[in-house]
C-alpha positions in Angstrom: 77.2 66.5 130.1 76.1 65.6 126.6 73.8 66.7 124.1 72.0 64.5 121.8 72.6 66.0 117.8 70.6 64.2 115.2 69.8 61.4 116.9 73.4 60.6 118.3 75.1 61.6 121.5 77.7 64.5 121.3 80.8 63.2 123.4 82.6 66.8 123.1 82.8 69.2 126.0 81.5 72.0 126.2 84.8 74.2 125.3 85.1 72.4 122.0 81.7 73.2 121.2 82.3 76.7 122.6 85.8 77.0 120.1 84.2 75.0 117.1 81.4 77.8 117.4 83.7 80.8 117.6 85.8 79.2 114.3 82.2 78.8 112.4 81.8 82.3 113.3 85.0 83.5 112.2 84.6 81.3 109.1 81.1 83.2 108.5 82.3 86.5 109.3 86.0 86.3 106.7 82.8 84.9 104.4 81.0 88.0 105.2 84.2 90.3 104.2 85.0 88.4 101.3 81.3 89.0 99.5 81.5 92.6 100.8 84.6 93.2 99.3 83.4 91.4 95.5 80.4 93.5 96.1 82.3 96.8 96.5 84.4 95.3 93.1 82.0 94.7 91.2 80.3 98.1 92.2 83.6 99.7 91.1 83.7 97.9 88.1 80.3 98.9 87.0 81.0 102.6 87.8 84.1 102.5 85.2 82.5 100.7 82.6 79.3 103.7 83.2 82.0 106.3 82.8 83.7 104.7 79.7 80.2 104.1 78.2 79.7 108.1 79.0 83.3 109.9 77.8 82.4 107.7 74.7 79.7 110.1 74.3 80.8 114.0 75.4 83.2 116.0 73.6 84.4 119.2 74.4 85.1 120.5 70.9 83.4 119.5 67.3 87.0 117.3 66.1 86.6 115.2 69.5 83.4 114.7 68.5 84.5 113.9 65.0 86.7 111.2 66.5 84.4 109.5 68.7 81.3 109.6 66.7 83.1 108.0 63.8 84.2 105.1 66.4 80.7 104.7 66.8 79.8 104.8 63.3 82.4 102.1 63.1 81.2 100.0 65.5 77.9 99.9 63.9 79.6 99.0 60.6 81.7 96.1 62.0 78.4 94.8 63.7 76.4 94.6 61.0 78.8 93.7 58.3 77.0 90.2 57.4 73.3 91.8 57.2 72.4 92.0 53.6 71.0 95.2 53.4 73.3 97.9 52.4 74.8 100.4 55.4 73.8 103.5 53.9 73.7 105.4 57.1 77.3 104.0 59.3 79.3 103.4 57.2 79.3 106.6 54.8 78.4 108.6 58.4 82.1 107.4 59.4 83.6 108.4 56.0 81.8 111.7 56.5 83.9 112.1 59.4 86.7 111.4 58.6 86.6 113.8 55.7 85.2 116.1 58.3 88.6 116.0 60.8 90.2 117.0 57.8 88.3 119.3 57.0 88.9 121.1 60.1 92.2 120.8 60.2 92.5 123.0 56.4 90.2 125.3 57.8 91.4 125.5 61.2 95.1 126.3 59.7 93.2 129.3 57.4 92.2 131.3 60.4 95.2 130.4 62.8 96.2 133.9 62.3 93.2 135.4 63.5 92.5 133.2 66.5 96.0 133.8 67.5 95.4 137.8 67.6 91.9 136.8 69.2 93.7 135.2 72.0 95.8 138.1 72.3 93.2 140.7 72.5 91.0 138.6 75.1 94.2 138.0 77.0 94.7 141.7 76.9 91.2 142.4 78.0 91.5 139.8 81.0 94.8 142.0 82.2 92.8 145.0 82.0 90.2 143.8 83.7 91.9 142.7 86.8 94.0 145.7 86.5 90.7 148.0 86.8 89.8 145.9 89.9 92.8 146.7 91.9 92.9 150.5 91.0 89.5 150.4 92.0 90.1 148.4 95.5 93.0 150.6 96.0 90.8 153.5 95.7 88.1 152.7 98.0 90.0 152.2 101.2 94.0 152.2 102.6 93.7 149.1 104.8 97.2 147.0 104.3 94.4 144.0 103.7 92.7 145.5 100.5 96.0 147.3 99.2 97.6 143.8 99.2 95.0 142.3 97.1 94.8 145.1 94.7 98.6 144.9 94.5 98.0 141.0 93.7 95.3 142.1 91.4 97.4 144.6 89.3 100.6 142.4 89.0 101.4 139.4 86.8 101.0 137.0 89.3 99.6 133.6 88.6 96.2 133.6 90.6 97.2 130.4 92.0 100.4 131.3 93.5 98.8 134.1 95.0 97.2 131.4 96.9 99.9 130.1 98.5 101.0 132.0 101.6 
């Protein structure tokens, strides 16, 4: 039997119409699962360059933020450098930084002393703390359960190894 396909006769049988099909298929579907696949690149892609973007602009202490606002600043400078009016805002707001990291550091190195014995005493108020909790668990009832975690409470160990039993 043949078909007629734009205007001519088709001479092939029905089995290589039936495999040229199933490859056109296949062809469509590896297609298919290619633009799925740049899709789910490009997705990634935009994801990191949204993260970058945001750790650009969080800090988790003032001389982080130091840092990366003077990048900015700098950035601004170097983008601007041909305009004709003068940067009276980047350019010194980076210098300002940078004078500002420093600074900190003089400072910082002044009351070392004191944060160290800080850190002691809220170190030492942690320990008492959990010590409190276990004398106070050990207290309220003798099951082998709540003794054991009062014992865990009271010692030295690391919470996280007392997490792995």
């Amino acid at each position: 039997m043949s078909w007629l396909i734009c205007g001519r006769e088709d001479e092939r049988t029905d089995r290589e119409r039936y495999l040229e099909n199933e490859l056109q298929r296949e062809r469509e579907a590896q297609e298919c699962l290619r633009q799925e696949q740049r899709e789910r690149q490009e997705a990634r892609e935009q994801e990191q360059r949204r993260e970058y973007e945001e750790s650009k602009r969080t800090a988790s202490d003032w001389p982080e933020a130091l840092r990366k606002q003077r990048h900015l600043y700098q950035c601004e400078v170097n983008q601007f450098t041909d305009d004709d009016e003068p940067d009276d805002f980047f350019g010194p707001g980076a210098q300002a930084c940078v004078r500002a990291l420093e600074l900190w550091a003089e400072e910082k190195q002044r009351r070392e002393a004191a944060i160290a014995a800080l850190q002691s005493q809220i170190t030492a108020l942690r320990a008492e703390v959990s010590q409190a909790v276990g004398d106070r668990l050990a207290s309220e009832c003798d099951a082998q359960g709540w003794l054991e975690v009062a014992r865990a409470l009271r010692s030295d160990e690391d919470p996280s190894d007392w997490l792995q039993w």
